[in-house]
NULOVEX-38005 format. One record per residue (C-alpha): residue in three letters; x, y, z. Coordinates in pm, 1 decimal. Layout:
# residues N
ATOM, code, px, py, pz
ATOM, ALA, X, Y, Z
...
END
This chain:
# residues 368
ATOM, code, px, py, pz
ATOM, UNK, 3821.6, 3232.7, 437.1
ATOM, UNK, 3459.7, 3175.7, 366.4
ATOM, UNK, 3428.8, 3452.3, 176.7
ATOM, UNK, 3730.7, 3413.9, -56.8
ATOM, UNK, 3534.8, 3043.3, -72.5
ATOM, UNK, 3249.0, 3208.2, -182.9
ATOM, UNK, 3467.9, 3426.8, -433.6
ATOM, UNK, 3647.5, 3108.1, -596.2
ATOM, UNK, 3270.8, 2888.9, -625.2
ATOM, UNK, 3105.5, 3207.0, -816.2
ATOM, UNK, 3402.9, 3392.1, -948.9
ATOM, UNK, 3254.9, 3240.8, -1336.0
ATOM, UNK, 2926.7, 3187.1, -1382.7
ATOM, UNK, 2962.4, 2880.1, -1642.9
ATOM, UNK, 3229.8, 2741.1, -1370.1
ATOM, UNK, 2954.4, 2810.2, -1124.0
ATOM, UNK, 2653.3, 2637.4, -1271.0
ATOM, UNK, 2859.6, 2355.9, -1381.0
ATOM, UNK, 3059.8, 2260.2, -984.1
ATOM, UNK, 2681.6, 2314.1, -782.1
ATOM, UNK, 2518.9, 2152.1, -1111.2
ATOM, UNK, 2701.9, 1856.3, -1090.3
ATOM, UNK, 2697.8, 1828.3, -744.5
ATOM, UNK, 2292.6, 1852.4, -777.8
ATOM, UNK, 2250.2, 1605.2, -1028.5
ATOM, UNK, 2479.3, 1362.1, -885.7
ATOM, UNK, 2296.7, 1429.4, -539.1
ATOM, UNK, 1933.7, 1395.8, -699.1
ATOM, UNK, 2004.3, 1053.0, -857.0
ATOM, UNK, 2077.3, 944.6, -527.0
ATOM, UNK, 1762.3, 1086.9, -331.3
ATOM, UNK, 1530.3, 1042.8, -627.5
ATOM, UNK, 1624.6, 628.8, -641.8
ATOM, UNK, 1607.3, 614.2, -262.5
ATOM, UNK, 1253.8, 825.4, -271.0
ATOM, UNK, 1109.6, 565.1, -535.7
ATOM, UNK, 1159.9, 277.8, -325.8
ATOM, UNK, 989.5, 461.7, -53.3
ATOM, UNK, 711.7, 619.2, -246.0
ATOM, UNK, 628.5, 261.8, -420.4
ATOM, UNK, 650.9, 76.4, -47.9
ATOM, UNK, 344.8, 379.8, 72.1
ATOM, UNK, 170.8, 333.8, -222.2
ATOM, UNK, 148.6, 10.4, -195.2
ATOM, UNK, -15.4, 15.6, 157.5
ATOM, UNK, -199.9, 345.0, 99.2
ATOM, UNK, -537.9, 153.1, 165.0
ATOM, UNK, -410.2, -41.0, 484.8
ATOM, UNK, -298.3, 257.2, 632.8
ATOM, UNK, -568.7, 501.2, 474.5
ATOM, UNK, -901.2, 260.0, 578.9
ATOM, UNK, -913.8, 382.2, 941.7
ATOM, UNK, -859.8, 25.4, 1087.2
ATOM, UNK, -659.8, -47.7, 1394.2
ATOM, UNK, -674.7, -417.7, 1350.1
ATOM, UNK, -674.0, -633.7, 1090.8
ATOM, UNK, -838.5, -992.7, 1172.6
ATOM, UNK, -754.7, -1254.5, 878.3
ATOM, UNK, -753.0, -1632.9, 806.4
ATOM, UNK, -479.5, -1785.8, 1062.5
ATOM, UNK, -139.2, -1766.7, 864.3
ATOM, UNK, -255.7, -1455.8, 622.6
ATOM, UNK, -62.5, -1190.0, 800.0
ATOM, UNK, -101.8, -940.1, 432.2
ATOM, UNK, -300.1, -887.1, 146.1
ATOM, UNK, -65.0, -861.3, -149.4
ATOM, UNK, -79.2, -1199.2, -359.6
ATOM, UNK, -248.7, -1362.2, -22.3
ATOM, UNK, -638.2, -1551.4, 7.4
ATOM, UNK, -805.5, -1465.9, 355.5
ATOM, UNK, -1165.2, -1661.8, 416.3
ATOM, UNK, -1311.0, -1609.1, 740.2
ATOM, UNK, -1661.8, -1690.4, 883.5
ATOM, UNK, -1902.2, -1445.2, 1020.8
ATOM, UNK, -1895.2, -1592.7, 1329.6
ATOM, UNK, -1579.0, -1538.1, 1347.6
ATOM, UNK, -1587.5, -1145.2, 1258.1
ATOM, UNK, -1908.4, -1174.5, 1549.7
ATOM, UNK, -1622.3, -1318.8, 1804.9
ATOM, UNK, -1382.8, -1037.5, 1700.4
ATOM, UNK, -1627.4, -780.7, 1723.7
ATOM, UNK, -1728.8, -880.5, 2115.7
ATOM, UNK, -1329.8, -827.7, 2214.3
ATOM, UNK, -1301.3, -599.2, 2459.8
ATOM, UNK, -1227.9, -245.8, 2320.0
ATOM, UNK, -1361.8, -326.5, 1983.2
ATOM, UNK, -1608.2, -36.7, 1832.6
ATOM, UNK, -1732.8, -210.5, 1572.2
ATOM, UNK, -1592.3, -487.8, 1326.3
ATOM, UNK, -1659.0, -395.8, 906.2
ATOM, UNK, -1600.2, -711.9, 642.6
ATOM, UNK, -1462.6, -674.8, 317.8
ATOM, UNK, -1416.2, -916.0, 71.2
ATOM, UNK, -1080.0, -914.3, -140.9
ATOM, UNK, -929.3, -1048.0, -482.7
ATOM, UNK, -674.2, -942.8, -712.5
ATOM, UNK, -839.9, -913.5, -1069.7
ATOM, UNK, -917.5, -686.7, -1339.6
ATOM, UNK, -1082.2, -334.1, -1453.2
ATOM, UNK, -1171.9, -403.9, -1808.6
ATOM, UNK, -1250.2, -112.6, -2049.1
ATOM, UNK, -1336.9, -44.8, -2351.5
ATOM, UNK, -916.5, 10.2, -2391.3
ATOM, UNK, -724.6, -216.1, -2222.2
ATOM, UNK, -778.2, -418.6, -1855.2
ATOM, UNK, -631.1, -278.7, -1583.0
ATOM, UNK, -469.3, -503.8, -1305.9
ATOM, UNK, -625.1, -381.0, -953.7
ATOM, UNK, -732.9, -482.3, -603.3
ATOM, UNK, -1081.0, -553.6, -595.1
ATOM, UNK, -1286.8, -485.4, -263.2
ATOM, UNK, -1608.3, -527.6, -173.2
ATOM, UNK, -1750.6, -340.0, 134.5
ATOM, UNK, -2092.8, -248.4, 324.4
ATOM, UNK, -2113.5, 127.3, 267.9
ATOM, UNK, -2316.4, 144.1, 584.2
ATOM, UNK, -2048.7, -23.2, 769.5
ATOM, UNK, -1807.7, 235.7, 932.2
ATOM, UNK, -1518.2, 111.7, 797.3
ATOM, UNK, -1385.7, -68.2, 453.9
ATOM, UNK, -1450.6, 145.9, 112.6
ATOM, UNK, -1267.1, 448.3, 9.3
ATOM, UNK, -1205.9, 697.2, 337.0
ATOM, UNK, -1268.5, 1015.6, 87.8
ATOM, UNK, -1324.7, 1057.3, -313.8
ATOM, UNK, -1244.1, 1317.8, -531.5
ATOM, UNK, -1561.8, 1279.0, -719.7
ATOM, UNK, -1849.2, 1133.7, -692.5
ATOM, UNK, -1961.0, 955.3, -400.8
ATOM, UNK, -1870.6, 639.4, -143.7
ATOM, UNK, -2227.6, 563.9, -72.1
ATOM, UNK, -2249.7, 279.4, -338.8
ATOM, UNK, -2521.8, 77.3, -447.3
ATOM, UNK, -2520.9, -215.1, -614.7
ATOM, UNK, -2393.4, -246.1, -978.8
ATOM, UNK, -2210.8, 60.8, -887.8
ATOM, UNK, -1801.3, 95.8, -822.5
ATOM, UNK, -1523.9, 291.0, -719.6
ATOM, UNK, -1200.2, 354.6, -907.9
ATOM, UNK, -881.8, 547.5, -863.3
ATOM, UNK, -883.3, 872.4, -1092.8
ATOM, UNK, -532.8, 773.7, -1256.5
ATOM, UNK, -693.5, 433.4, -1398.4
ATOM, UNK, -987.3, 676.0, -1501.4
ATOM, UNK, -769.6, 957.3, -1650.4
ATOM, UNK, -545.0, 719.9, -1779.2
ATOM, UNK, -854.7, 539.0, -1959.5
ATOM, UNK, -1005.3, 838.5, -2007.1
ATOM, UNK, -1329.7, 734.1, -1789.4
ATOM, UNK, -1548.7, 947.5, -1610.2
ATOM, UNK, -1840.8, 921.8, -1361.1
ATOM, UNK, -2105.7, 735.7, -1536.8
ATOM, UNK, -1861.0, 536.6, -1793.5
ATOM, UNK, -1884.8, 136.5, -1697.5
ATOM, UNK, -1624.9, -117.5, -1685.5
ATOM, UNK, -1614.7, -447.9, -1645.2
ATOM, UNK, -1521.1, -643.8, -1291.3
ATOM, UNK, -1523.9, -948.6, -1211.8
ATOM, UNK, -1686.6, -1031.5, -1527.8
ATOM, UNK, -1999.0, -755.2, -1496.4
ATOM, UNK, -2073.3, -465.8, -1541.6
ATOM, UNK, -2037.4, -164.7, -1281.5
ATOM, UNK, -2095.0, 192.2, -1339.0
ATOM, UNK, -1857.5, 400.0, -1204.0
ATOM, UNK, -2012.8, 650.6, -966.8
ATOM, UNK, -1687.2, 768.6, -733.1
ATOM, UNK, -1331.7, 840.4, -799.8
ATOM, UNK, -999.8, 794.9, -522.5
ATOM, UNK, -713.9, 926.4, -545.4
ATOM, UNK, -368.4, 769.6, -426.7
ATOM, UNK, -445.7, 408.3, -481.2
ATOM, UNK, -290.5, 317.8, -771.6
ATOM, UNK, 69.2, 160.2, -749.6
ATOM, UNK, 354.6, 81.4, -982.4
ATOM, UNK, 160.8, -314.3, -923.3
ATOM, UNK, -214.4, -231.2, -942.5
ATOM, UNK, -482.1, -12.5, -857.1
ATOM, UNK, -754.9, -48.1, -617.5
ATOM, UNK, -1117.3, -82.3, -707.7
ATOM, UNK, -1444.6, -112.7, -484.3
ATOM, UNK, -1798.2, -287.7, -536.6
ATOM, UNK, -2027.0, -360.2, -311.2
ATOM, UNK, -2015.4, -664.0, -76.7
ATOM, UNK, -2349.4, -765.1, -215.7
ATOM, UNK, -2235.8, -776.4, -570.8
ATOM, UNK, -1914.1, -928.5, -435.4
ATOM, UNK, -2084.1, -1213.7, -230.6
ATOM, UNK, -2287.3, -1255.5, -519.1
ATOM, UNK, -2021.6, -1313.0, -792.4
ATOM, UNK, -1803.2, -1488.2, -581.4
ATOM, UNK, -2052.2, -1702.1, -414.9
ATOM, UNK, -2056.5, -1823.7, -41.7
ATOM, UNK, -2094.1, -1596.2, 263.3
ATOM, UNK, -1754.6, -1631.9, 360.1
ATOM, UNK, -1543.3, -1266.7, 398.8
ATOM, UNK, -1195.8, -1207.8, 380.6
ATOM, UNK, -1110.7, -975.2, 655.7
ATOM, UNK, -1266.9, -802.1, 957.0
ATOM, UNK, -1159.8, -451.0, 1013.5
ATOM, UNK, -1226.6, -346.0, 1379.7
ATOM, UNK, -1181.4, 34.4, 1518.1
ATOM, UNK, -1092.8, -17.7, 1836.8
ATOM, UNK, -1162.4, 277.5, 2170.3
ATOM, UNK, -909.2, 558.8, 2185.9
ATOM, UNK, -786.6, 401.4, 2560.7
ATOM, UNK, -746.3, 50.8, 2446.4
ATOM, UNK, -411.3, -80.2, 2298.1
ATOM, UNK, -471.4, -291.9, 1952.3
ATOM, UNK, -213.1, -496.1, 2023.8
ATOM, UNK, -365.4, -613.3, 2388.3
ATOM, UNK, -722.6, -648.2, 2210.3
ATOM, UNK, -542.3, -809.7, 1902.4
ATOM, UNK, -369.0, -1070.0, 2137.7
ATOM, UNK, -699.5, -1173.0, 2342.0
ATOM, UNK, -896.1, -1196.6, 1985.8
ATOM, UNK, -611.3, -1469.5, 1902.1
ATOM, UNK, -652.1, -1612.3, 2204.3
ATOM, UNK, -993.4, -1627.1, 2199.8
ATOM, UNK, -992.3, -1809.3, 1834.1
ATOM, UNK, -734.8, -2015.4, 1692.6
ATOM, UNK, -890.6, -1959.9, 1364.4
ATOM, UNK, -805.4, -1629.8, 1309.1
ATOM, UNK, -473.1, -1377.3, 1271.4
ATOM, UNK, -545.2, -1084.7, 1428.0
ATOM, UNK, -288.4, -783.3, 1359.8
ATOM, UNK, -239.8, -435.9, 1444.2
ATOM, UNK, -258.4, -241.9, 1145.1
ATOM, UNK, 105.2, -110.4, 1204.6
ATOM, UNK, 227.9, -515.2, 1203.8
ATOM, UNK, -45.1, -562.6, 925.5
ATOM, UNK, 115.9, -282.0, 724.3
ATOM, UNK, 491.1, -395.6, 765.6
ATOM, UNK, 371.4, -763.7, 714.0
ATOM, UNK, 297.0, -606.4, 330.8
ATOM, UNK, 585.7, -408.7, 265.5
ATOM, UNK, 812.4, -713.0, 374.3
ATOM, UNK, 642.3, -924.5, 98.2
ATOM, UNK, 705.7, -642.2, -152.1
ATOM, UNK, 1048.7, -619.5, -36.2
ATOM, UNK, 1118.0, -1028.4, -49.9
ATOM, UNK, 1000.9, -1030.8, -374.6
ATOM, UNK, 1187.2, -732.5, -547.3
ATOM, UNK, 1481.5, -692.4, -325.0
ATOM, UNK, 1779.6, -786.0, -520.6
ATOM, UNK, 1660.7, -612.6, -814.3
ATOM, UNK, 1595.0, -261.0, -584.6
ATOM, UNK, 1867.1, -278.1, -426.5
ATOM, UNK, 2116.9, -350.1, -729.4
ATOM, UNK, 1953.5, -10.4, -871.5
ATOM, UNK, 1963.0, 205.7, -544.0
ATOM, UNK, 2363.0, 51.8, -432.9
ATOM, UNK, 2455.6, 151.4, -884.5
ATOM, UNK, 2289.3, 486.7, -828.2
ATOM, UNK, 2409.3, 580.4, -513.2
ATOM, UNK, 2768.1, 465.4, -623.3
ATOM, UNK, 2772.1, 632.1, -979.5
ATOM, UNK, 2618.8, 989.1, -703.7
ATOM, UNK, 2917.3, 919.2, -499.2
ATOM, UNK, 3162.6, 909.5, -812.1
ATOM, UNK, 3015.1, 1222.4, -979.2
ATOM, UNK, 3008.4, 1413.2, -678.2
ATOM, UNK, 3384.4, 1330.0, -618.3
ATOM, UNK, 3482.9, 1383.1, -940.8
ATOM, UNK, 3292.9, 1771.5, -940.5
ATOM, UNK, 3431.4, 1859.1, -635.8
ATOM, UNK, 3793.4, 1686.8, -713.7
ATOM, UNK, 3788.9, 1919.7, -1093.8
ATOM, UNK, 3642.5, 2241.6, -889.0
ATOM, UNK, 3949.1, 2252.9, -709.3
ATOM, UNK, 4186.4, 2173.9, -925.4
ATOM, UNK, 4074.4, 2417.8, -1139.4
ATOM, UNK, 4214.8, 2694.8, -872.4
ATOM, UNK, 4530.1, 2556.6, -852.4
ATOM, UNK, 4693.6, 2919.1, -929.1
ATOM, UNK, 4440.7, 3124.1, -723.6
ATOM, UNK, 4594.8, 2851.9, -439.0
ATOM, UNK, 4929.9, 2927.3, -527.0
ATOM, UNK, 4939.4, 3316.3, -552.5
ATOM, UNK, 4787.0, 3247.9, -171.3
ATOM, UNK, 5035.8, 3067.1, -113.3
ATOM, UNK, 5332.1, 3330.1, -267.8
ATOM, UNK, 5173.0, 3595.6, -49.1
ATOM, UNK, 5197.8, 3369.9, 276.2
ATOM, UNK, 4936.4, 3172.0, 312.4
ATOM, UNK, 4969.9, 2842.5, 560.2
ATOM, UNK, 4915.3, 2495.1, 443.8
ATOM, UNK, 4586.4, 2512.3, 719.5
ATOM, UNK, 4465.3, 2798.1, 544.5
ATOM, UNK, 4500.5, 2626.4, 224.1
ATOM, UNK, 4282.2, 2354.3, 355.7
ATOM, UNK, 4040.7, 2565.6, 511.4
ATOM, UNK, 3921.4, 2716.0, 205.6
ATOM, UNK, 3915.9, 2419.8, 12.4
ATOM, UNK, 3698.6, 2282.3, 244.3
ATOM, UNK, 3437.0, 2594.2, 239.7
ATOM, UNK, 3419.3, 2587.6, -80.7
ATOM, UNK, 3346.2, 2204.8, -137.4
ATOM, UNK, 3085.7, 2279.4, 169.8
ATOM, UNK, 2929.2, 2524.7, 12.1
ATOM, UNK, 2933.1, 2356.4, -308.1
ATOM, UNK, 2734.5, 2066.4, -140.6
ATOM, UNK, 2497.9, 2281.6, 50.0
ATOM, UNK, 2363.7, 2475.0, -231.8
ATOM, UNK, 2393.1, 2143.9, -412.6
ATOM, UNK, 2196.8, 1962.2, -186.7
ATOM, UNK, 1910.9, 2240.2, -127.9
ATOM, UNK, 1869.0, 2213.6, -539.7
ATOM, UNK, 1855.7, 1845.5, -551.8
ATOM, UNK, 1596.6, 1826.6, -278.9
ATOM, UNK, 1407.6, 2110.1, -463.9
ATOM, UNK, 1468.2, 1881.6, -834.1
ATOM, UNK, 1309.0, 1572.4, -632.4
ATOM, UNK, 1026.0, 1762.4, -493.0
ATOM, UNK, 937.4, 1889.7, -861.1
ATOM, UNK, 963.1, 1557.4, -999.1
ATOM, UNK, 691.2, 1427.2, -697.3
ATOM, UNK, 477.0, 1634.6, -817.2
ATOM, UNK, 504.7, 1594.1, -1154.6
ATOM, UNK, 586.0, 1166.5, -1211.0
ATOM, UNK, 237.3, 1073.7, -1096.3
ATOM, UNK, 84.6, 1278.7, -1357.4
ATOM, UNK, 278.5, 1178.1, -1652.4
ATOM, UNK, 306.9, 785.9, -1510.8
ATOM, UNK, 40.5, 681.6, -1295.7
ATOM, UNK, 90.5, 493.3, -973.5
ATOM, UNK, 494.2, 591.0, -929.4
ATOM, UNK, 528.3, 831.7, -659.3
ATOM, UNK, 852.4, 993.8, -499.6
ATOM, UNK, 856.2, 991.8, -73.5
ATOM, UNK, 1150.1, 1141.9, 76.2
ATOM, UNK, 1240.0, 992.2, 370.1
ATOM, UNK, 1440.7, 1115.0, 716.1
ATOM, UNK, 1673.8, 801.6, 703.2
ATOM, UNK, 1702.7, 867.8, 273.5
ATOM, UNK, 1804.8, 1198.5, 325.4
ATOM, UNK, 2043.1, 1170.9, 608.2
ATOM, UNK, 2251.4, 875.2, 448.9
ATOM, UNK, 2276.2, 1021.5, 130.6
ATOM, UNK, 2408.3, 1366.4, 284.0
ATOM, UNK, 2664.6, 1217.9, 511.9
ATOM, UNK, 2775.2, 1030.5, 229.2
ATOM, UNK, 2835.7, 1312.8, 36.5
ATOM, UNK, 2988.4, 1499.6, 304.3
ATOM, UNK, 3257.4, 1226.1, 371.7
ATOM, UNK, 3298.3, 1140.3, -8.2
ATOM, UNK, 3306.4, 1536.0, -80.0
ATOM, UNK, 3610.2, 1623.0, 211.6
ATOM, UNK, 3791.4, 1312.9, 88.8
ATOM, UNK, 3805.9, 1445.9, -302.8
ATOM, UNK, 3836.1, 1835.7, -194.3
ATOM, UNK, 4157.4, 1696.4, 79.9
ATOM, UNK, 4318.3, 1527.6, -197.5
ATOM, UNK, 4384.8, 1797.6, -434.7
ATOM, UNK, 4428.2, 2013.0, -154.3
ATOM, UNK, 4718.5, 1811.0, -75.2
ATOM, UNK, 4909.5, 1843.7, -324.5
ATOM, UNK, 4888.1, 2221.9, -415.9
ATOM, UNK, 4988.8, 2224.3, -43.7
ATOM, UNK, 5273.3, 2104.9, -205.2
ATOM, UNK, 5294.8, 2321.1, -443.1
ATOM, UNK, 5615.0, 2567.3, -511.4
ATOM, UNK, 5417.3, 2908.2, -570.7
ATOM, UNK, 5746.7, 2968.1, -814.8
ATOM, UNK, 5591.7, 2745.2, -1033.0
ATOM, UNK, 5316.2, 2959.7, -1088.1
ATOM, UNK, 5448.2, 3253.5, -1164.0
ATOM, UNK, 5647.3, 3035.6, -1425.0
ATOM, UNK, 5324.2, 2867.7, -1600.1
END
C-alpha cells in the first residue's frame, strides 16, 4: 500500500511538485512565524545570556534591563562581591541612547565596562579588539556594515566622539543594537560614581540562586537575580509589550498553514478519485482505500515537512544579512506543535475525501 502511495504522490511530476510544494509552503509559514518570535526573544537577551554572569545584582525593583534605570552604590557591588561563592563582582553602567554617524543614528544599548574587570564588555569580537581605552568603543558589525563603518571610523555616543576599535557580532535586535565604551568615559559623561549593575561569577559548586538569596538578604537595597530569572524577567517585558500584536500574526499564520495544508492534501486526493475507483472495481476494501490515502497524505507531509525545515534554515541564514538584527530560532516546542497540527489537520482532510470515494460505485468510473 505504501508503495502504490508512493506511485499516486509522484506518478506526475507537475502534480508532484505542486501536493509536497504546497504542503511546504503552507508548513514554512507556520515554522518561519513561530521561529521569528523566538529568534527576536534570543536576540534580545543575547548579551544577558552571552556576558558570562551568573547573577545579576540591580537597584531593588529593576528585575531587567530593557526600558528599565538601575543605580547602585559601590558599596553595594563591595557587599555583593563578599557573598559567599562570589568570584568576583564587574560594574557596568547602562542607558538606552544613540550611535550617531555620519548617515543616520542608530538606536542601541549603551554599556560601559572596566576591560580589566573579568566580566561586562563584549565576551568575543570579530574584529578588532575588547581591550578598550578610553575614547574608544565597541559596535555590532551589522550597525557597522549597515553604515558602512569600519575599525577606525568614529561615531558619536552619548554626545562624543569614540573611535571604533572592535566589532560583535549577534547583538543587534529587531529594537536596538548594543554598543560599549568604557566605564571611565561613561562615569564621565554621565556624571556621579553611581553603576547600574554588578555582574558576579559565582564558584562552579555554589548555587546562584542560594548566593543570590543571602545577597538580598544581606541588603535590602539591592535585587539580586540569577541570570536565568534575570533573562526571563526580559523576555516577559518584551512579551507584555508586543503580545497581542505577535500573537495575532503567529494564531493568522498558523491558521491560513492549517487551511493550505488541508486544502493540498484535500485536492491531492481528490484528484485520484478514478485510480481509487479502478481499486475499488478490482476488489479493493473500504480499509484499504483508507490506508493508502493515508500514506500518501503521510508522505506528502513528511517530505513536506523535511523541505520546510530546510526553506527556514536557508532563510536563517540568509534574513540577518539582508535585514539586520531579525534572526530565525527554531525551537523544540515550535516544531512539535506545528507538526502535530499538521498531522491531525492533514488525516482529517485526506479521511474526508476518502470517505466518500469509499462510497463510490466503481461503475461510475468506467462510465465518466
Amino acid at each position: 500500500m505504501l508503495q502504490l502511495a508512493w506511485r499516486n504522490l509522484s506518478q506526475s511530476r507537475t502534480q508532484f511538485i505542486l501536493g509536497v510544494g504546497g504542503v511546504a509552503l503552507a508548513l514554512l509559514l507556520m515554522l518561519a512565524l513561530d521561529a521569528l518570535m523566538a529568534g527576536s526573544e534570543k536576540d534580545l537577551v543575547a548579551y544577558i545570556e552571552g556576558v558570562g554572569a551568573d547573577i545579576f545584582v540591580s537597584q531593588e525593583g529593576v528585575k531587567n534591563m530593557h526600558m528599565a534605570s538601575s543605580a547602585i552604590t559601590y558599596r553595594d557591588l563591595a557587599l555583593a562581591s563578599h557573598a559567599e561563592g562570589v568570584i568576583s563582582a564587574s560594574p557596568v553602567l547602562y542607558t538606552t541612547g544613540v550611535v550617531k554617524t555620519n548617515g543616520a543614528s542608530v538606536l542601541s544599548y549603551i554599556i560601559g565596562y572596566d576591560p580589566n574587570e573579568p566580566l561586562g564588555g563584549p565576551q568575543t569580537v570579530v574584529a578588532g579588539t575588547t581591550n578598550l581605552q578610553p575614547g574608544e568603543a565597541i559596535i555590532d558589525e551589522a550597525v557597522a556594515r549597515s553604515q558602512d563603518l569600519s575599525l577606525g571610523d568614529e561615531v558619536e555616543i552619548m554626545g562624543q566622539d569614540f573611535t571604533i576599535v572592535g566589532l560583535t557580532r549577534g547583538l543587534t535586535n529587531i529594537v536596538n543594537s548594543i554598543s560599549f565604551i568604557h566605564l571611565q568615559d561613561f562615569q564621565a559623561l554621565r556624571g556621579g560614581e553611581a553603576i547600574s549593575y554588578a555582574l558576579l561569577d559565582v564558584a562552579p559548586d555554589a548555587n546562584p540562586a542560594q548566593v543570590a538569596a543571602a545577597i538580598n538578604a544581606r541588603n535590602p537595597d539591592v535585587l539580586a537575580l540569577p541570570t536565568t530569572d534575570f533573562s526571563r524577567e526580559e523576555k516577559q517585558i518584551i512579551r507584555d509589550m508586543s503580545v497581542e500584536l505577535l500573537n495575532i500574526m503567529n494564531l493568522s499564520g498558523f491558521l491560513i498553514g492549517l487551511a493550505v495544508t488541508a486544502l493540498t492534501l484535500y485536492t491531492s486526493t481528490l484528484r485520484k478519485r478514478q485510480e481509487y475507483g479502478v481499486l475499488k472495481a478490482i476488489g479493493a476494501k473500504n480499509r484499504n482505500l483508507y490506508t493508502v490515502v493515508m500514506a500518501q497524505a503521510a508522505l506528502s507531509l513528511a517530505l513536506g515537512f523535511v523541505a520546510a525545515i530546510i526553506l527556514v534554515w536557508l532563510l536563517g541564514q540568509l534574513l540577518p544579512l539582508a535585514v539586520p538584527g531579525m534572526g530565525l530560532t527554531l525551537t523544540q516546542t515550535g516544531v512539535t506543535r506545528v507538526l502535530i497540527s499538521a498531522l491531525i489537520i492533514g488525516v482529517i482532510a485526506a479521511l474526508t475525501p476518502a470517505w466518500q470515494l469509499s462510497r463510490l460505485d466503481p461503475a461510475q468510473v468506467f462510465r465518466s
